[in-house]
PDB file of N, CA, C and O in Angstrom:
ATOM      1  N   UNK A   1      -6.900   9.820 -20.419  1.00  0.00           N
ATOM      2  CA  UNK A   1      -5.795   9.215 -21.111  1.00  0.00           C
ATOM      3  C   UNK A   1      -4.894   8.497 -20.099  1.00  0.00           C
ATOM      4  O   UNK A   1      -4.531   9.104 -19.092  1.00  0.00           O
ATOM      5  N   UNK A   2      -4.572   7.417 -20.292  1.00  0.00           N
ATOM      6  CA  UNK A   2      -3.523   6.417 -19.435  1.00  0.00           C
ATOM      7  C   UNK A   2      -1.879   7.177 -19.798  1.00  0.00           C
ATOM      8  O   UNK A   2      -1.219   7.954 -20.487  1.00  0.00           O
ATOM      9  N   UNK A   3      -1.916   6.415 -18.934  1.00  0.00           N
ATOM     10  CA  UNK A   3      -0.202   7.329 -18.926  1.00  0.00           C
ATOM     11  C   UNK A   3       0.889   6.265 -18.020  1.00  0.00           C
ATOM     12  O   UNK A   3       0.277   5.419 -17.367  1.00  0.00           O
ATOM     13  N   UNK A   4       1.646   6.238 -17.963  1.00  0.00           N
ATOM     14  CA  UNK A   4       2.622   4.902 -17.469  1.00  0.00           C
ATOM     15  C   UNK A   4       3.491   5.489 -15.747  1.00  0.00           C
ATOM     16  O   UNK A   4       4.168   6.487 -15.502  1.00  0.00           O
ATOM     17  N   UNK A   5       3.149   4.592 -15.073  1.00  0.00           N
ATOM     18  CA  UNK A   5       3.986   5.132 -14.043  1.00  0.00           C
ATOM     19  C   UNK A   5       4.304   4.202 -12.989  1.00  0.00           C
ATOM     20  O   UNK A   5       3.456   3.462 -12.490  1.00  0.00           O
ATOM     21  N   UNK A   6       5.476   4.229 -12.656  1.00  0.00           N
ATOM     22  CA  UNK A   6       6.717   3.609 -11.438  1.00  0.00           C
ATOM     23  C   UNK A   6       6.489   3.593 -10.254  1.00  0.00           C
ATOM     24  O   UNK A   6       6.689   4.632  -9.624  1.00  0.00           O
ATOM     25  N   UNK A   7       6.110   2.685  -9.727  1.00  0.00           N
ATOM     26  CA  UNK A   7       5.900   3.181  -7.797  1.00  0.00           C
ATOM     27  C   UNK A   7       7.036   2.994  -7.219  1.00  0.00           C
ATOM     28  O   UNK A   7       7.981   2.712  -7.955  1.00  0.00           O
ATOM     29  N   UNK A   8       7.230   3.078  -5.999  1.00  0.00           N
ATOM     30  CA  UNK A   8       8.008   3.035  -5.233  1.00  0.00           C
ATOM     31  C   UNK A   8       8.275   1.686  -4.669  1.00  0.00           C
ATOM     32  O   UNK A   8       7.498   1.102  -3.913  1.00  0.00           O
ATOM     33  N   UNK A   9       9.740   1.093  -5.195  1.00  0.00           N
ATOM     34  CA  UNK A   9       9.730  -0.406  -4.289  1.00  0.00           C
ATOM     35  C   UNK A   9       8.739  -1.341  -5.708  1.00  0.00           C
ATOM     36  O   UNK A   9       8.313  -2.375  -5.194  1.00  0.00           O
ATOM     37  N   UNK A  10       8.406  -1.281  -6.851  1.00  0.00           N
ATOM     38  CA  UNK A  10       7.701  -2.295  -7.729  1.00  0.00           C
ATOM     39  C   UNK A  10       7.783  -2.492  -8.495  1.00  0.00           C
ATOM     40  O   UNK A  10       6.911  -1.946  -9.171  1.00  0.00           O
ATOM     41  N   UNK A  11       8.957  -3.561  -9.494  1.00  0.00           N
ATOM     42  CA  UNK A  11       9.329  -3.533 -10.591  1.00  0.00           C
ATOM     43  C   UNK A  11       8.867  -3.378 -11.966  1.00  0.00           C
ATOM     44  O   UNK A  11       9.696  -3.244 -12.866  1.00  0.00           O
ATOM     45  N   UNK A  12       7.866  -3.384 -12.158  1.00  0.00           N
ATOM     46  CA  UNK A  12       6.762  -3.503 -13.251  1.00  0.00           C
ATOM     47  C   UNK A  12       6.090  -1.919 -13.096  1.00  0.00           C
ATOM     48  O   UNK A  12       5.620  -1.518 -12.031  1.00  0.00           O
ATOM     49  N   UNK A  13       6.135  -1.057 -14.419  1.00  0.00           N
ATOM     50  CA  UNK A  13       5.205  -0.051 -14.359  1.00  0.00           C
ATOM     51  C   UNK A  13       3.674  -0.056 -14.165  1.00  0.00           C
ATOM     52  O   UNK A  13       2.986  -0.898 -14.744  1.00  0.00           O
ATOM     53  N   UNK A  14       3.285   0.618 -13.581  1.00  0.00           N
ATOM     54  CA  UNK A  14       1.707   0.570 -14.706  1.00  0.00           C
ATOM     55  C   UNK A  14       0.812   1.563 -15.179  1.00  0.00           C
ATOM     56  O   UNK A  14       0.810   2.778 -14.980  1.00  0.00           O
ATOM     57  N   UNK A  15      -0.009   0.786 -15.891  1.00  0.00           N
ATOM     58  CA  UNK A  15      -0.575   2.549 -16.599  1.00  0.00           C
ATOM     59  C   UNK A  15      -2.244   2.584 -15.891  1.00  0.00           C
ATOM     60  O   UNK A  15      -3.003   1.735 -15.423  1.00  0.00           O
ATOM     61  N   UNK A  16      -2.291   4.079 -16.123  1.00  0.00           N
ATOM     62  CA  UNK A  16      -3.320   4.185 -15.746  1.00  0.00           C
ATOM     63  C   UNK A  16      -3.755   5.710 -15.829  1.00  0.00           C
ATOM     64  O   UNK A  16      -3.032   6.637 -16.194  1.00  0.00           O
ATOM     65  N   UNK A  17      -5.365   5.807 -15.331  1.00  0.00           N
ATOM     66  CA  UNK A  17      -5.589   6.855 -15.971  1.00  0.00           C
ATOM     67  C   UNK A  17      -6.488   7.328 -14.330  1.00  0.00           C
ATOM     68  O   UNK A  17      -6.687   6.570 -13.380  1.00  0.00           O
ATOM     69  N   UNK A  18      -6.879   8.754 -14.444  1.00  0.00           N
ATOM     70  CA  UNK A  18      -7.148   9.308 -12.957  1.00  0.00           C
ATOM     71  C   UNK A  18      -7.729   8.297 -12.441  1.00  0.00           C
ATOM     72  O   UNK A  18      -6.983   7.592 -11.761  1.00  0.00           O
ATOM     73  N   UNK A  19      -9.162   7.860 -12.547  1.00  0.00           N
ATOM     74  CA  UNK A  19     -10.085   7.212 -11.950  1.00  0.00           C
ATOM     75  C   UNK A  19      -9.068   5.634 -11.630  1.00  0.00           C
ATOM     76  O   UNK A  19      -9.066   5.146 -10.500  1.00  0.00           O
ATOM     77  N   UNK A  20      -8.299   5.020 -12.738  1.00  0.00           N
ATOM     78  CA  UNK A  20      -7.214   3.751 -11.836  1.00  0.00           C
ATOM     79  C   UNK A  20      -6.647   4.272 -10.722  1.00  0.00           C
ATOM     80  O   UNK A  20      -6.688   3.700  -9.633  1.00  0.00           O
ATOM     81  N   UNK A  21      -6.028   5.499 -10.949  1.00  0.00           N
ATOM     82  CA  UNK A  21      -5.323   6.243  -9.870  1.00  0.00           C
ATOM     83  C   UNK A  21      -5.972   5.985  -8.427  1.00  0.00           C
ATOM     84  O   UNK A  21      -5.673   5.168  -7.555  1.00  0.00           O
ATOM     85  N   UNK A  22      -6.967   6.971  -8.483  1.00  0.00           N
ATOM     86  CA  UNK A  22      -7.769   6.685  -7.663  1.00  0.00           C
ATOM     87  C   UNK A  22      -7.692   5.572  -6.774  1.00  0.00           C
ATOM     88  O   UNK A  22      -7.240   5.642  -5.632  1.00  0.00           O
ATOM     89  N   UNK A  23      -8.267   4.263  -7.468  1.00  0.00           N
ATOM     90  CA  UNK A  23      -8.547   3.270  -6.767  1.00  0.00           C
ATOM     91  C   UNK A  23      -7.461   2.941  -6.152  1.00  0.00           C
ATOM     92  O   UNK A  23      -7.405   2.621  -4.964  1.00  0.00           O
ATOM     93  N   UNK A  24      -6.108   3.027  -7.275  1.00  0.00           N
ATOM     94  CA  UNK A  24      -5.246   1.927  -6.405  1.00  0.00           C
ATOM     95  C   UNK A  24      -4.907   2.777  -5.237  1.00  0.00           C
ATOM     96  O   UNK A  24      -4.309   2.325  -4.261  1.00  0.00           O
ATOM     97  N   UNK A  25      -5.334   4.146  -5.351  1.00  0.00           N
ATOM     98  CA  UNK A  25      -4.751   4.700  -3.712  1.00  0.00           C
ATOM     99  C   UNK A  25      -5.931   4.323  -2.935  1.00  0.00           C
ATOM    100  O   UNK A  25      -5.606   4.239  -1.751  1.00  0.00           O
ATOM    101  N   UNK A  26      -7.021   4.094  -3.096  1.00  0.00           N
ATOM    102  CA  UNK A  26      -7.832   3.160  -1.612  1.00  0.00           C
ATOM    103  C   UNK A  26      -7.405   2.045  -1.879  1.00  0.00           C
ATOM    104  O   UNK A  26      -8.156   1.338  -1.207  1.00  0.00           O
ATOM    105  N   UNK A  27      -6.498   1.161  -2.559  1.00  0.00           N
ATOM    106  CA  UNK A  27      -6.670   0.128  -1.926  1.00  0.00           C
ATOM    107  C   UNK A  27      -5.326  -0.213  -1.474  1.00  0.00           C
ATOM    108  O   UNK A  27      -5.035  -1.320  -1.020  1.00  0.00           O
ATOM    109  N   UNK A  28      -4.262   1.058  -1.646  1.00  0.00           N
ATOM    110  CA  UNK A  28      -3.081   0.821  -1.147  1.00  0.00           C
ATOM    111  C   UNK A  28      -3.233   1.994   0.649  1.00  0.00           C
ATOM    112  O   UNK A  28      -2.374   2.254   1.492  1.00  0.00           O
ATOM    113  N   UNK A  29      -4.411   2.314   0.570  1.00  0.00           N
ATOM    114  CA  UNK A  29      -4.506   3.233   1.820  1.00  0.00           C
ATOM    115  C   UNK A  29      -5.330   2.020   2.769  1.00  0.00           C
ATOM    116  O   UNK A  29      -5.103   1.998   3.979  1.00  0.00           O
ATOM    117  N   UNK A  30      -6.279   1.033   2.168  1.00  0.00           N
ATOM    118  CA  UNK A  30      -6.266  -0.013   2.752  1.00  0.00           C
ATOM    119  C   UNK A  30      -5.654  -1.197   3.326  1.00  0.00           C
ATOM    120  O   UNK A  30      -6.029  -1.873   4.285  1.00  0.00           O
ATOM    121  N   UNK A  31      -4.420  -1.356   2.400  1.00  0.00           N
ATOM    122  CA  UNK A  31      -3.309  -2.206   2.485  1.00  0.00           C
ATOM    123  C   UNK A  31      -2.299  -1.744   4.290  1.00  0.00           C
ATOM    124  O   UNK A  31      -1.840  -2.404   5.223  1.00  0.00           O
ATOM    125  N   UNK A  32      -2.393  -0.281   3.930  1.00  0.00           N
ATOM    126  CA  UNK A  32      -1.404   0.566   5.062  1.00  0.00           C
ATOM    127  C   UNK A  32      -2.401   0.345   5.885  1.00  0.00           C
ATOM    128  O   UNK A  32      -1.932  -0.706   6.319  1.00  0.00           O
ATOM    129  N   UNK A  33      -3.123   0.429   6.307  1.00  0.00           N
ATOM    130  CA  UNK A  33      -4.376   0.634   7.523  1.00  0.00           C
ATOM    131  C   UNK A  33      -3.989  -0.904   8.160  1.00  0.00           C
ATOM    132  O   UNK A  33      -3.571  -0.960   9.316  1.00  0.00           O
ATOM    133  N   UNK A  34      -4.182  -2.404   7.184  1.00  0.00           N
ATOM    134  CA  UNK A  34      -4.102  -3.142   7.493  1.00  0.00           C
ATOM    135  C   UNK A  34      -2.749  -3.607   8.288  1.00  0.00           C
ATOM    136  O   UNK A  34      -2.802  -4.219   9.355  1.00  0.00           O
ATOM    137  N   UNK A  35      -1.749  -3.306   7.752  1.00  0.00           N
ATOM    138  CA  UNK A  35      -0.226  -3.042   8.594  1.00  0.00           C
ATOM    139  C   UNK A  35       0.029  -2.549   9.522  1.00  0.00           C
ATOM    140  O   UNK A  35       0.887  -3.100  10.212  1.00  0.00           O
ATOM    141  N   UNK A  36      -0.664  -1.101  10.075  1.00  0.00           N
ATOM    142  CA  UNK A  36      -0.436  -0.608  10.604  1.00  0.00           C
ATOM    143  C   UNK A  36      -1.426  -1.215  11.973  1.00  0.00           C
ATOM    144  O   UNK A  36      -1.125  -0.933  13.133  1.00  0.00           O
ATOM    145  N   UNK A  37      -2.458  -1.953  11.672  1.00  0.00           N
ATOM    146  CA  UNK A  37      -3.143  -2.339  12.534  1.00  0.00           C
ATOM    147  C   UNK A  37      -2.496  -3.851  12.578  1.00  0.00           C
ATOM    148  O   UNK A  37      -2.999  -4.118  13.669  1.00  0.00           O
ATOM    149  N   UNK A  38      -1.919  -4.809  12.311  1.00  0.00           N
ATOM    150  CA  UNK A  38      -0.825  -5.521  12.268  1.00  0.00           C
ATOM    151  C   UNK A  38       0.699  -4.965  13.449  1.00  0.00           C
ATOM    152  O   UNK A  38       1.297  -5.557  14.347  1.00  0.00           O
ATOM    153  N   UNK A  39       0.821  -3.750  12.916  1.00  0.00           N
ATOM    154  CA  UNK A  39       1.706  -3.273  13.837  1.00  0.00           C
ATOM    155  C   UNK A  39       1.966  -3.257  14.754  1.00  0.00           C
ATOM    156  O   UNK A  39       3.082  -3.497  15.215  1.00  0.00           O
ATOM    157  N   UNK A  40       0.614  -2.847  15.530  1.00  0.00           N
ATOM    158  CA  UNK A  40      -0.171  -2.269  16.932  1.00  0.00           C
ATOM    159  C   UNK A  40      -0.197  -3.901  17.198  1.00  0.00           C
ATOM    160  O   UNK A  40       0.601  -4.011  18.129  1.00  0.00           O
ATOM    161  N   UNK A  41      -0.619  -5.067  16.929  1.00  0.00           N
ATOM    162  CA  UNK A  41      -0.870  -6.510  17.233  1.00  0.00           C
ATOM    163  C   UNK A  41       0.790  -7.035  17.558  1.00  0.00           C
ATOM    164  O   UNK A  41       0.832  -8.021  18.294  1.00  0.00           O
ATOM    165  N   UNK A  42       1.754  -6.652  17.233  1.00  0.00           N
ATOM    166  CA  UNK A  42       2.636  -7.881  17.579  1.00  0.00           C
ATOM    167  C   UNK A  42       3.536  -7.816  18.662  1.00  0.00           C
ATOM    168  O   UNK A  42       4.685  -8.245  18.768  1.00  0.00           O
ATOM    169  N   UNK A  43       2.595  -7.022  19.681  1.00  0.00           N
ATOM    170  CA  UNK A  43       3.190  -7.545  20.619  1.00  0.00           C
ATOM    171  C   UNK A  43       2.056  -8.831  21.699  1.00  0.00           C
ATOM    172  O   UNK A  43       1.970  -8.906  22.925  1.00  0.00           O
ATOM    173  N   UNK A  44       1.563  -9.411  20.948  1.00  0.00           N
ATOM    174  CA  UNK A  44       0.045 -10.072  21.169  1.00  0.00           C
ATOM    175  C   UNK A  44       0.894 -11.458  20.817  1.00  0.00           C
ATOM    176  O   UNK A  44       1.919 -11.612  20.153  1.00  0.00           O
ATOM    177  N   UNK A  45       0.254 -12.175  21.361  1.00  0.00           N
ATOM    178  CA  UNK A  45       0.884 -13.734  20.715  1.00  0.00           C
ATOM    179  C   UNK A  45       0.227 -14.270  19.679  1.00  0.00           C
ATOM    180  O   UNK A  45       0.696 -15.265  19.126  1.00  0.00           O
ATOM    181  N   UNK A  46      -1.189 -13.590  19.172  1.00  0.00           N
ATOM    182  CA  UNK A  46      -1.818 -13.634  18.276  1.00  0.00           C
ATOM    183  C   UNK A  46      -1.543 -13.848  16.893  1.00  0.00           C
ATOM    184  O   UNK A  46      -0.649 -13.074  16.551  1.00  0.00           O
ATOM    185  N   UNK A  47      -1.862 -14.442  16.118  1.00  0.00           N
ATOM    186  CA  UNK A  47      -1.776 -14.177  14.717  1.00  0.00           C
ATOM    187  C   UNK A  47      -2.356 -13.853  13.819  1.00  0.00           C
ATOM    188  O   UNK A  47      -3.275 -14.649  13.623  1.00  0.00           O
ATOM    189  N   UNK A  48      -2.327 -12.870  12.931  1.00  0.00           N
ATOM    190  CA  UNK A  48      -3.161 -12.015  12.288  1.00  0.00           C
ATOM    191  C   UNK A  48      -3.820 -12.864  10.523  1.00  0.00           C
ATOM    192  O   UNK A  48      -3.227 -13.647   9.781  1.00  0.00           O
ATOM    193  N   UNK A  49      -4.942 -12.378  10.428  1.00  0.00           N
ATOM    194  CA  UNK A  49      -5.878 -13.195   8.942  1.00  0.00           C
ATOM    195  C   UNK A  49      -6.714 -11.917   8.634  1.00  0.00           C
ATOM    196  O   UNK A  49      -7.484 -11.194   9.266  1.00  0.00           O
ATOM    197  N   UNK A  50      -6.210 -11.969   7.375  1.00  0.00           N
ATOM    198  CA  UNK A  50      -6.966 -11.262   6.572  1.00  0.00           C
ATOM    199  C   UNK A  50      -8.144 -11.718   5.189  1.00  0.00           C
ATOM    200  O   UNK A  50      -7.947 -12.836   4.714  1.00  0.00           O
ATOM    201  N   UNK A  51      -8.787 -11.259   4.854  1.00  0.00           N
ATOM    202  CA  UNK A  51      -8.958 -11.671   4.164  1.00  0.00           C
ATOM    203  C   UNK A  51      -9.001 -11.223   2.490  1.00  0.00           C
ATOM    204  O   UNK A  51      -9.802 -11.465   1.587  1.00  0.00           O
ATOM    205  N   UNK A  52      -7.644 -10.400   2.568  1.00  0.00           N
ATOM    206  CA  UNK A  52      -7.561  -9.721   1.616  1.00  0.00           C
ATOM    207  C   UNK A  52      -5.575 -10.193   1.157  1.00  0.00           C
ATOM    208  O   UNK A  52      -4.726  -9.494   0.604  1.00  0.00           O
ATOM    209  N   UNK A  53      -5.514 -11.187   1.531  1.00  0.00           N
ATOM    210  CA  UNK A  53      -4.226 -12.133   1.120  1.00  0.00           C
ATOM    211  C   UNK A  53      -3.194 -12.020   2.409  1.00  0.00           C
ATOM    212  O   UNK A  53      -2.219 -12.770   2.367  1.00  0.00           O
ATOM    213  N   UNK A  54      -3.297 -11.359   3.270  1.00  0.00           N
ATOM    214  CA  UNK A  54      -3.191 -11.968   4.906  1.00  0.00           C
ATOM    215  C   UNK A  54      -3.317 -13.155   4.937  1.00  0.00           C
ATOM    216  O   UNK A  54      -4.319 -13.755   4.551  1.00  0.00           O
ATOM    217  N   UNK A  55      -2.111 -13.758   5.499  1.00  0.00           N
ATOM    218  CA  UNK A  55      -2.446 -14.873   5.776  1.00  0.00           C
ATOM    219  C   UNK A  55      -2.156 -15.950   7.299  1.00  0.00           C
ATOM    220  O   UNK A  55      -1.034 -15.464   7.441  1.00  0.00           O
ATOM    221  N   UNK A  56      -2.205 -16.478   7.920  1.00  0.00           N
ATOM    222  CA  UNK A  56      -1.870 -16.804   9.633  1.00  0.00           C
ATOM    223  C   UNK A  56      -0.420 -17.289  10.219  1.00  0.00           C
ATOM    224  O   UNK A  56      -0.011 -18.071  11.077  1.00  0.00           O
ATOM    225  N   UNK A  57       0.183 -16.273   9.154  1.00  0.00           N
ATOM    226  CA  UNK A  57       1.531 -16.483   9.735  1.00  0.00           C
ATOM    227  C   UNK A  57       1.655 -15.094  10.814  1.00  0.00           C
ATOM    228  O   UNK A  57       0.865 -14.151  10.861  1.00  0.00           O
ATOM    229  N   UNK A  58       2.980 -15.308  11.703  1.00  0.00           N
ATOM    230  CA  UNK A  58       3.415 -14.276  12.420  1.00  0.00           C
ATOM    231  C   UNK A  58       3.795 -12.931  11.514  1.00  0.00           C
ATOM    232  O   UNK A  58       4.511 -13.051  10.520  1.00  0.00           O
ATOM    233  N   UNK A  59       3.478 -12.161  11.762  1.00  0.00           N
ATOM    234  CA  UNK A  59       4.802 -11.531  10.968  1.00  0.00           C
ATOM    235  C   UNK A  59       5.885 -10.794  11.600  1.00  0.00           C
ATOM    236  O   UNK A  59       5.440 -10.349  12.658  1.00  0.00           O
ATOM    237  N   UNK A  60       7.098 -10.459  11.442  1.00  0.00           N
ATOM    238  CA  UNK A  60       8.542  -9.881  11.870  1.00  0.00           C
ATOM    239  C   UNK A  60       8.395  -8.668  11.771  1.00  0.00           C
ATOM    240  O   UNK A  60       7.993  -8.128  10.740  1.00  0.00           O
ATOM    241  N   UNK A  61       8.817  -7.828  13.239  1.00  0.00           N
ATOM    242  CA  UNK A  61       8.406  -6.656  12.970  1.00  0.00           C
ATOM    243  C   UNK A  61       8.932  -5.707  11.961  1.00  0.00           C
ATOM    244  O   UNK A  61       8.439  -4.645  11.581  1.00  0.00           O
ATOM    245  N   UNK A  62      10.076  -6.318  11.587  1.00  0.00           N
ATOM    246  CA  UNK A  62      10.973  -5.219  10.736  1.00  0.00           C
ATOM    247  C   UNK A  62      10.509  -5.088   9.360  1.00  0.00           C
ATOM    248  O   UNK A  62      10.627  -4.083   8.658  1.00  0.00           O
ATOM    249  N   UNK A  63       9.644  -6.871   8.845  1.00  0.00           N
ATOM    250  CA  UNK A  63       8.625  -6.485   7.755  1.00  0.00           C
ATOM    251  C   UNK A  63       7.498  -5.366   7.042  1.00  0.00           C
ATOM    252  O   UNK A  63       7.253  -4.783   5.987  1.00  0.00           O
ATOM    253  N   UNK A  64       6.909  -5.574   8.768  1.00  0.00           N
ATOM    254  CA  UNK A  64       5.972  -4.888   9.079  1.00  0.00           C
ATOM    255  C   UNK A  64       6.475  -3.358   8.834  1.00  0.00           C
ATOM    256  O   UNK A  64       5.986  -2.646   7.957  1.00  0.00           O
ATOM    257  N   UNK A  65       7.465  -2.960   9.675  1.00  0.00           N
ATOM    258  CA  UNK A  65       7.679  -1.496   9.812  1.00  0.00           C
ATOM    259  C   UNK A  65       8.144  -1.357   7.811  1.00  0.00           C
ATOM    260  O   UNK A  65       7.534  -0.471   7.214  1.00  0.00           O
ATOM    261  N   UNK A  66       8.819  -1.933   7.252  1.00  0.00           N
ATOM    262  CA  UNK A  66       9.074  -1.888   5.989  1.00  0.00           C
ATOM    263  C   UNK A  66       8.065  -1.647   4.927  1.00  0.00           C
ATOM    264  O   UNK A  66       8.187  -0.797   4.045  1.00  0.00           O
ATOM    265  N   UNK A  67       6.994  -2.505   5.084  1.00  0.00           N
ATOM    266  CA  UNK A  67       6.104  -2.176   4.494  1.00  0.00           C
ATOM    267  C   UNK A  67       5.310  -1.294   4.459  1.00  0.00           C
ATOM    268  O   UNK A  67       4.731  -1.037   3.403  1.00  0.00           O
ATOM    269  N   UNK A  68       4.997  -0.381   5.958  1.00  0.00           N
ATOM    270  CA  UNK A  68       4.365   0.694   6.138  1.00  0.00           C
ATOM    271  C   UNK A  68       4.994   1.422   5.369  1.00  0.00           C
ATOM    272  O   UNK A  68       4.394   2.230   4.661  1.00  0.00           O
ATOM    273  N   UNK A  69       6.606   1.271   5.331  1.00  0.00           N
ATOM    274  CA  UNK A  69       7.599   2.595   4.877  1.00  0.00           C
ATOM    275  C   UNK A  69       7.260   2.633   3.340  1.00  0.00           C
ATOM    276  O   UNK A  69       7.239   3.715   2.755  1.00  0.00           O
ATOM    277  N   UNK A  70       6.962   1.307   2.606  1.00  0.00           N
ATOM    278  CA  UNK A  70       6.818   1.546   1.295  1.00  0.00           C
ATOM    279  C   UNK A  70       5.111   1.890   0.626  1.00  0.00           C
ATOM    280  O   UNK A  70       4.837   2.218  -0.529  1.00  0.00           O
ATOM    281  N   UNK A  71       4.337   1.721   1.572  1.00  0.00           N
ATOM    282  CA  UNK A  71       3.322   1.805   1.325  1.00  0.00           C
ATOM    283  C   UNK A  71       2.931   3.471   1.380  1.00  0.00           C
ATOM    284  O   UNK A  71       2.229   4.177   0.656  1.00  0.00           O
ATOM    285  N   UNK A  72       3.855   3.772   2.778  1.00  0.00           N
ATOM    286  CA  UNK A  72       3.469   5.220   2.490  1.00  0.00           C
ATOM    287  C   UNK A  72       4.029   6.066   1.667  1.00  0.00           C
ATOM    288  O   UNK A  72       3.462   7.091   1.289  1.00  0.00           O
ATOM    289  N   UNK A  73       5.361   5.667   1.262  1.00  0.00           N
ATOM    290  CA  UNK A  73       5.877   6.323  -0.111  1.00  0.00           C
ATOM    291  C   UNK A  73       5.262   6.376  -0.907  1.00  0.00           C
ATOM    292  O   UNK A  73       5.132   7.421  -1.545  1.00  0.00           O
ATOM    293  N   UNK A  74       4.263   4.624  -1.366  1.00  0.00           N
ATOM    294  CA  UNK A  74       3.092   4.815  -2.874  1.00  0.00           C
ATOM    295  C   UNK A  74       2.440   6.142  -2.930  1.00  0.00           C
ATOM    296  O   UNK A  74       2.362   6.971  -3.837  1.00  0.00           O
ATOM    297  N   UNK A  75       1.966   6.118  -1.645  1.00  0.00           N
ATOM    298  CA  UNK A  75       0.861   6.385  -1.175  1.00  0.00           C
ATOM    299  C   UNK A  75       0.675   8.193  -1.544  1.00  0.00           C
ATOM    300  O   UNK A  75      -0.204   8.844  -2.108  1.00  0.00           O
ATOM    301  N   UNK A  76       1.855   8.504  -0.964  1.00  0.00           N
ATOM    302  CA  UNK A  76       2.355   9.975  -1.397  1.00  0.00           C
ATOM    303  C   UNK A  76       2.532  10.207  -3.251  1.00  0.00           C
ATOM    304  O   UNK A  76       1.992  11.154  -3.825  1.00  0.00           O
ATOM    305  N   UNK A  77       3.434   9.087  -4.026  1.00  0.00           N
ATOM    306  CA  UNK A  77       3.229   9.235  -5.082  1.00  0.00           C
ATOM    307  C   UNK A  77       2.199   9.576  -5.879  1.00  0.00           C
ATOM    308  O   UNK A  77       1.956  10.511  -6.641  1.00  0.00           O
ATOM    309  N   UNK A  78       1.436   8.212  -5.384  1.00  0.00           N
ATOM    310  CA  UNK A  78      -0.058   8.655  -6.315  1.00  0.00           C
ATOM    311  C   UNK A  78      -1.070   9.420  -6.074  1.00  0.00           C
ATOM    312  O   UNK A  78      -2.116   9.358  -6.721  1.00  0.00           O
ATOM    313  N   UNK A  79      -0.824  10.362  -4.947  1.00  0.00           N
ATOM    314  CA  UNK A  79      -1.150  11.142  -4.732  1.00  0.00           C
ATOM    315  C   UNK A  79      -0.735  12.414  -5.143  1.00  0.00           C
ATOM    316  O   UNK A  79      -1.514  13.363  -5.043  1.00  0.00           O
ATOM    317  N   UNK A  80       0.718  12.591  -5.720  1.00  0.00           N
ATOM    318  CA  UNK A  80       0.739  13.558  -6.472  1.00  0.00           C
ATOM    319  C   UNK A  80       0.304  13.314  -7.882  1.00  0.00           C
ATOM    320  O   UNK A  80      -0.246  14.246  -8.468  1.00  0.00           O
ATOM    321  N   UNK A  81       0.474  12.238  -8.466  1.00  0.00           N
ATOM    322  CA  UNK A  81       0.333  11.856  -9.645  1.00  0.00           C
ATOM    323  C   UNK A  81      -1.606  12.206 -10.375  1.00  0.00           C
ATOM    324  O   UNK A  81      -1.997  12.276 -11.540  1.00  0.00           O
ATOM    325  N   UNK A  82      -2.279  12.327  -9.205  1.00  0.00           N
ATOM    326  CA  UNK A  82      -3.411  12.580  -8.957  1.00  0.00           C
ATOM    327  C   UNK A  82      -3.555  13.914  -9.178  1.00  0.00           C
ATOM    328  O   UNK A  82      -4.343  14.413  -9.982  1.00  0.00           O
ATOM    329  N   UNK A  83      -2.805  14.489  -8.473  1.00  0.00           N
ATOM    330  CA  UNK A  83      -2.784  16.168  -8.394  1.00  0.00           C
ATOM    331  C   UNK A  83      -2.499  16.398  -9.569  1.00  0.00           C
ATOM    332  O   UNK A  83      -3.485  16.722 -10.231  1.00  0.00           O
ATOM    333  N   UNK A  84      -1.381  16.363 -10.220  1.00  0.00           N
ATOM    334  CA  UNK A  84      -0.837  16.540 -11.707  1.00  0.00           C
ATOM    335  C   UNK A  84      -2.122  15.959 -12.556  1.00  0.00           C
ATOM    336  O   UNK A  84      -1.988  16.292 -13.734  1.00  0.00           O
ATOM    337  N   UNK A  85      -2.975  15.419 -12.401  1.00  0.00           N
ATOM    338  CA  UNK A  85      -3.873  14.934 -13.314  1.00  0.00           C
ATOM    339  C   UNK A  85      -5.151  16.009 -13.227  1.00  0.00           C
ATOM    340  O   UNK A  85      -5.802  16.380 -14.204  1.00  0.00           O
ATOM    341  N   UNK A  86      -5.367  16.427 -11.851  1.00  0.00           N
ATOM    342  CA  UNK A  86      -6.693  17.209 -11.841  1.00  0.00           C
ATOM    343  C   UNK A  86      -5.516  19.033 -11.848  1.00  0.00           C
ATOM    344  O   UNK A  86      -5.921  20.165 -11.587  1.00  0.00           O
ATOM    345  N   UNK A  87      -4.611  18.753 -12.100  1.00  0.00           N
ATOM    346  CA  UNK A  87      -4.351  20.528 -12.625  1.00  0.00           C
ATOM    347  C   UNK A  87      -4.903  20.762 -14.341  1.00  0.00           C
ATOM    348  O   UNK A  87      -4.813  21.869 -14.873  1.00  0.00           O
TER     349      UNK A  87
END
């Protein structure tokens, strides 16, 4: 059964049911991996491409550190939200 829920930092709910759950936490545990390896890069003169909507701009570190911060908040959410689903 879908059920409606708020992330952290994203104006729009959404619903979903364990197995959505699921995914969006690999692909928001992918998202963090990608930042965090972004992170580790800027002190490089390099510029980072992804190909998962990365794109060849610089980025500012304070972005960077921001986004880790909200990603790992999701990240914890739907991870309980997960738990509450398999009790």
């Amino acid at each position: 059964m879908k059920k409606h829920y708020h992330l952290y930092n994203e104006t729009l709910p959404i619903e979903a049911d364990i197995n959505d759950l699921k995914d969006l936490l690999e692909k928001k545990k992918q998202l963090l991996e990608n930042y965090e390896e972004i992170s580790s890069d800027l002190d490089d003169d390099l510029y980072i491409s992804r190909g998962n909507g990365f794109c060849t701009t610089k980025w500012a570190p304070d972005v960077i550190e921001d986004k880790i911060e909200e990603l790992t908040r999701q990240i914890a959410e739907i991870n309980e939200w997960i738990n509450e689903q398999e009790d």
